[in-house]
N, C-alpha and C positions, 0 to 999 in steps of 0.2 A: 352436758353441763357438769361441771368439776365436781365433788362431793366434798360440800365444805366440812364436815363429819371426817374427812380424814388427815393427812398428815400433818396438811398446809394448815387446817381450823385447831390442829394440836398445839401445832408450833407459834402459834400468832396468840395461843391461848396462854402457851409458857413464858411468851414475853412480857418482860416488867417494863422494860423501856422504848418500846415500840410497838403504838397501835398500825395493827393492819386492817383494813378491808379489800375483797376480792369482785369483780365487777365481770360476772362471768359472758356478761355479751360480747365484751374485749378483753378476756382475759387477761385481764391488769391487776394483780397485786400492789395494791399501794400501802406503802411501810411509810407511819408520821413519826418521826422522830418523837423520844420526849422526855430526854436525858435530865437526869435528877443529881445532885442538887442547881448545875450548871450544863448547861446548853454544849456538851462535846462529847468527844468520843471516848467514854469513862470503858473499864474493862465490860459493863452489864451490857451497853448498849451492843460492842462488838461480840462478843455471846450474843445476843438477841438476832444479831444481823447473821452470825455461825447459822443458829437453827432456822432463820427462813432460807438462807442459800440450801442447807441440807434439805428440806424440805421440799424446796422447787425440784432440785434434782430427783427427788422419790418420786415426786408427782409426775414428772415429767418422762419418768425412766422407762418407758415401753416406747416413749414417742422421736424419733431421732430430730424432725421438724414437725413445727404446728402442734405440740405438744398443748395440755388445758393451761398453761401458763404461758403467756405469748408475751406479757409485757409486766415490767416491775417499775413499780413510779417512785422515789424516794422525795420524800417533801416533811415538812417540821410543825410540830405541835406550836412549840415557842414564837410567838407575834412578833413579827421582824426579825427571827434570828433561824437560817439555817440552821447552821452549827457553829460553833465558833473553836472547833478544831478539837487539838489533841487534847489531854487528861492534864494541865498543865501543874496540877499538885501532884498528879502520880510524878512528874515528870524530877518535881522540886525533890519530893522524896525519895527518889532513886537515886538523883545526880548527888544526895548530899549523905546517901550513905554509900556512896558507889557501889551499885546493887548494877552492876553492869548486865548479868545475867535474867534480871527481872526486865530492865527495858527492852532487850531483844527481844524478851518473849512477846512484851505488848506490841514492839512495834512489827513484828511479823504478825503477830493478828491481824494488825491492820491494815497491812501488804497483802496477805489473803485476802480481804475483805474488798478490799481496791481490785485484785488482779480476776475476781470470781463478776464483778460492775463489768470490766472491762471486756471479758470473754462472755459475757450473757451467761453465767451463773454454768459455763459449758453445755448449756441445754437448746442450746438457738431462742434464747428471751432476746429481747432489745431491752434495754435496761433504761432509764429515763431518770433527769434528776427536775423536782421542782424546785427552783430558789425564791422566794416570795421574802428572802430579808437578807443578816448578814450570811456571808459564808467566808470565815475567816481561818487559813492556815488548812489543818486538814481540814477542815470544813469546805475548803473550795477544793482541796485534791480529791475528797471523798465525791463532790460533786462534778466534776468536769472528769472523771474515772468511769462514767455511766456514758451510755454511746449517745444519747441524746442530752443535751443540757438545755430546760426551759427555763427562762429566766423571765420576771416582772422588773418592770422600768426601774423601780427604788430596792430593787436590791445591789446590794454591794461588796464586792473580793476583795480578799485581800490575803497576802502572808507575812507576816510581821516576823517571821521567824529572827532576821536580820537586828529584829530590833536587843534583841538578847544574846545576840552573836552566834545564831544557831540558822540554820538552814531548815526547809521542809522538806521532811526525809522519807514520805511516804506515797511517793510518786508524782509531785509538781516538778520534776525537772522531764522526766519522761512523759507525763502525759500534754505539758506544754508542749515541750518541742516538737511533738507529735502534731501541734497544732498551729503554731507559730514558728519553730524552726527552733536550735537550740539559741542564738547568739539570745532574741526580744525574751526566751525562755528563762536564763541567766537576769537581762534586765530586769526583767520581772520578781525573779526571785529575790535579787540583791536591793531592790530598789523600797522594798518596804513601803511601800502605797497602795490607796486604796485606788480601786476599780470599777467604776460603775458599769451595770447589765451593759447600755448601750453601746459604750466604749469596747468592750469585749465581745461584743455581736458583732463589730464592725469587726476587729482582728481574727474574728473563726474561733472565739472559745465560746461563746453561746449559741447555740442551732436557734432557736426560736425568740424572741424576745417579745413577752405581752407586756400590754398595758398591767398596771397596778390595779387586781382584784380578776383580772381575766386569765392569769395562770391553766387553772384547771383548765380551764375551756380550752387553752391553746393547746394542753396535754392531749387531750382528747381528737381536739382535728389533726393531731399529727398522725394519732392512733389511727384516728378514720383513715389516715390519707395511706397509712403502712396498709392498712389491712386490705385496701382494694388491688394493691399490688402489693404483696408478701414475698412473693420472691425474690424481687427485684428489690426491694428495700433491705431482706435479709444478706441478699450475694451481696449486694456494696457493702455490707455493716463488716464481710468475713474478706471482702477483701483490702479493707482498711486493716486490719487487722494483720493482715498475711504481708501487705506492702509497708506500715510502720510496726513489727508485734512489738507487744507489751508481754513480756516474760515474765513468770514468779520469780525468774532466777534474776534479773538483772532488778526487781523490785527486791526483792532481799538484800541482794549486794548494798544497794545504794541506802538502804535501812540500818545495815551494818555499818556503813559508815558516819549514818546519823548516830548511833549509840555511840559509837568511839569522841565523836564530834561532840553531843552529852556530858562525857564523861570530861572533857577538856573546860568546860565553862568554868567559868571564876564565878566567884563568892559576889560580884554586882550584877552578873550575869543573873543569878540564883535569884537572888533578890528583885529584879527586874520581874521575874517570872513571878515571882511572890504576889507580886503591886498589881499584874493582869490577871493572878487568879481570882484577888477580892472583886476588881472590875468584874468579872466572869460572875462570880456570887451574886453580884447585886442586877446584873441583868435577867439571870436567872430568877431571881428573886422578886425582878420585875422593880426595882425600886432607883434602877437609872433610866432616863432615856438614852433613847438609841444616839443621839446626837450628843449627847454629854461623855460620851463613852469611846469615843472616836476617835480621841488621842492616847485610845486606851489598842487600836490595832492600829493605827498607821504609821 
């Protein structure tokens, strides 16, 4: 049994924005989102997600398979709301003093953060995402970047980038195509709508699809179902991998090109972004509902 007394119980300790608990019968790490003041991927949280991937890897670093961290579950504090993506004030603020040098650096954070999901953290994890609400922009790259994606019936995708004349730049064109092909990849992205769980079960971006409230439980029998054959669920995970890779380098590229992309929006562009951050505030803040808020991502 793992010794929660070490790195892993440091680093879940140093988190502001992510509670973890460790489940050492299935060595599952479960990380709850719980991004403050709004529901995305602010710079604390990706820090937070830095020192649990460092982490995994210390814990892990004598063991090359079957290491004490065998699965990592990402799932959200916030009631109906995955994530609802990138920092999109950080973003206002940058584009409007053209701090070009400042966005890169967030958005290769978050290209790390994606491409360490997508490789099991380089330690042979399986990495698992739970979606129980929305997952909106990076909120749905961050989620379908994890090699298992479980999804409950009412939750709901989306990338609205399109809606502000910007693209998402942090791995929804690669880990799409990787899953639908690039052409529906492209639709998808340019098309600015939403997505329901079941409707992306059916095209291969959801692995699991539970009822509404039976998440965890579905997390768990997959767990159950990897762990009676490990081997065989981790060679397919390494050979997906090896037959579509997902690179840091071509996840950097195409994040460069979201900055330059940034840096081109216009002054309604800005301001568009402005009008979904207060939305963002007031969900956060718990003070809209989910469905009033809706023509606020699609």
């Amino acid at each position: 049994m793992i010794d929660m007394t070490s790195d892993l119980k440091k680093a879940g300790n140093d988190c502001r924005q992510i509670s973890t608990r460790f489940d050492s019968d299935y060595g599952a790490l479960w990380c709850y989102l719980d991004a403050k003041p709004r529901p995305c991927f602010n710079p604390g949280v990706l820090a937070d997600m830095g020192r649990i991937v460092s982490a995994i890897a210390l814990v892990n670093k004598c063991e090359k398979e079957g290491g004490p961290v065998r699965f990592t579950v990402i799932a959200s504090r916030t009631p109906r709301v995955f994530s609802l993506g990138g920092d999109l004030a950080l973003f206002v603020e940058f584009s409007r003093g053209r701090n070009r040098d400042a966005l890169r650096r967030y958005a290769r954070s978050c290209v790390e953060i994606i491409h360490s999901a997508v490789v099991g953290c380089d330690r042979a994890v399986t990495t698992i995402s739970l979606v129980q609400g929305d997952a909106m922009g990076g909120g749905f790259e961050a989620a379908i970047s994890n090699n298992v994606v479980v999804a409950e019936r009412s939750a709901r995708f989306g990338l609205p980038e399109v809606m502000f004349n910007l693209f998402p730049g942090m791995g929804a064109y690669s880990l799409l195509a990787r899953r639908v092909g690039a052409v529906r990849a492209e639709k998808m992205i340019l098309g600015g709508r939403l997505f329901d769980a079941a409707e992306l079960h059916e095209m291969g971006v959801v692995d699991v699809l539970a009822e509404d409230g039976d998440g965890e439980k579905a997390v768990y029998e997959y767990m159950t179902q990897h762990l009676r054959r490990p081997n065989a669920y981790r060679s397919v995970l390494k050979a997906r991998q090896r037959v579509h890779p997902i690179t840091l380098e071509e996840l950097t590229d195409i994040a460069d090109l979201w900055v330059e992309a940034a840096m081109n929006l216009e002054t309604k562009d800005i301001r568009l972004m402005e009008r979904l951050v207060r939305a963002q505030d007031k969900i956060g803040a718990g003070a809209m509902p989910r469905d009033a808020a809706e023509g606020s991502f699609a």
